[in-house]
N, C-alpha and C positions, 0 to 999 in steps of 0.2 A: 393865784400866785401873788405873793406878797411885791411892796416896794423894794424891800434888799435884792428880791430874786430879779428885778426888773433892773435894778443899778448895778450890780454882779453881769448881769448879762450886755449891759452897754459899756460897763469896762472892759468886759472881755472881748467887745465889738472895738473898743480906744486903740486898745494893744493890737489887735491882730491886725487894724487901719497902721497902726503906726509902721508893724513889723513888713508889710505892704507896702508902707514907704518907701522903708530903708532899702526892699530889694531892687525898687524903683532909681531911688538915687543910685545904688549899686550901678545899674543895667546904664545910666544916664551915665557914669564914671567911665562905662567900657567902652562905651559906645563916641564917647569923647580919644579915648585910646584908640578907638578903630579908625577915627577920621585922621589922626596924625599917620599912625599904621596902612590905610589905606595911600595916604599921598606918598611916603616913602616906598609905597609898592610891596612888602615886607608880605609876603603869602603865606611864608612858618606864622611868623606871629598874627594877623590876621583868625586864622586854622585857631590858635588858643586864643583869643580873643572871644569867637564864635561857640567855642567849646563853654567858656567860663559863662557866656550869655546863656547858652542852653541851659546851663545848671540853674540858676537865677530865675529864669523862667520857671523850670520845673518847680523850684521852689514858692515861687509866686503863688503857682497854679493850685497846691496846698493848701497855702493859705488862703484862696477865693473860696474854695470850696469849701472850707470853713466858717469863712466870713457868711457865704451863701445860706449854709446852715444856718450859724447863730442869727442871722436877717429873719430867717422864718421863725425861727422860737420866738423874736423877739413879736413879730408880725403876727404870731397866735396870741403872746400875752397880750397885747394893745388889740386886738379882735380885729386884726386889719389886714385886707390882701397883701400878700408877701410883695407881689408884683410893683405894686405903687409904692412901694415902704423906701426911702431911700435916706443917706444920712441927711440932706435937709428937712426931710418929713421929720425923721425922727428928730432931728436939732428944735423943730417948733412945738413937738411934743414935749420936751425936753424943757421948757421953757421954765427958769427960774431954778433949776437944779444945778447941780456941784459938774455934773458929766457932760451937761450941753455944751462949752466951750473950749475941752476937751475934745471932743469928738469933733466940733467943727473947724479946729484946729489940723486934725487928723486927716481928713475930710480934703482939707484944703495946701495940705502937704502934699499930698497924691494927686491933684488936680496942678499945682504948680508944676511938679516934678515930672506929671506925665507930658503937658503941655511943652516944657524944654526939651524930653526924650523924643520928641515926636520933630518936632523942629530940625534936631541933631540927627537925628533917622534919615530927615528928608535929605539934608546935606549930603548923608553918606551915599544915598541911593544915586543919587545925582553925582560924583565923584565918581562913582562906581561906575555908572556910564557911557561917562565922559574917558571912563581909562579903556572900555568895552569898545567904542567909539574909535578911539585910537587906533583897538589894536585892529580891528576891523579894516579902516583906510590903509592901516598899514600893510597888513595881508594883502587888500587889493594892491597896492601900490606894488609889492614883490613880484603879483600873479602878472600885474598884467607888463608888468619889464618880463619878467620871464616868459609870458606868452608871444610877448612881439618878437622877442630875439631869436625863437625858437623856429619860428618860420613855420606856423603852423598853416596848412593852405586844404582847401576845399578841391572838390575834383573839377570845379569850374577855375582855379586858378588864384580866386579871390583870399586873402587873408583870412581868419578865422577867430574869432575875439572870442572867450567865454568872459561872461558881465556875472557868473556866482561866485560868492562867495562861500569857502567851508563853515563860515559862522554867521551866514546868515541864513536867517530860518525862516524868511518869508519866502524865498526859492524856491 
């Protein structure tokens, strides 16, 4: 296989890194929506939030699979395990061509963009929580006013506490 066929195949590696990006950024945009949505409590909009993520993903997931592909053509033309082939490898291969800074551009969109969505993730999981947390104390707080007033009593006389709660799963 010639040079065009080797430059043709890591363009087509640029675009589908970039198109990877974008659903990256995309996913980082919602997931910024979810933390405002999340603190206003908002569970309809949350529900499409999550919806529009899944799509995003799904569509991700597409283009990996592609990507994954075109990595191995690329990894037969350079006679080199697919395994260890990665856009740095291929950027020092690359070295002195028109595609190398391109691609490590690409490359390096997707490492920024992933590193913020991951950060924004943790935020939300953590918020999430923290409202999981809430509602928990809260339920106890309900159970045990309404257990004490209820006069719930043992055949020995003694009061009668239950310490579970319905949403807690380690019970």
């Amino acid at each position: 296989m010639g040079c065009n066929t080797m430059a043709g195949m890591v363009n087509q590696l640029i675009e589908l890194l970039n198109e990877q990006a974008t659903r990256y950024e995309e996913l980082l945009g919602l997931s910024l929506e979810k933390k405002d949505v999340i603190i206003a409590n908002d569970v309809e909009a949350l529900q499409k939030i999550t919806h529009l993520e899944n799509l995003v993903v799904n569509q991700n997931n597409k283009l990996e699979k592609k990507r994954h592909t075109l990595m191995q053509d690329i990894a037969s033309v350079l006679n080199t395990p697919a395994e260890g082939l990665t856009v740095s490898v291929l950027a020092g291969v690359l070295e002195g061509q028109d595609e190398r800074q391109p691609l490590i551009d690409a490359g390096e969109r997707i490492r920024k963009t992933l590193g913020e969505l991951s950060g924004i993730n943790a935020h939300n999981a953590s918020l999430i929580q923290n409202a999981l947390d809430y509602i928990d104390f809260s339920v106890n707080l309900i159970r045990s006013s309404a257990g004490q007033s209820a006069g719930v009593y043992s055949q020995k006389g003694e009061m009668v506490t239950e310490n579970r709660t319905i949403f807690d799963a380690k019970n």
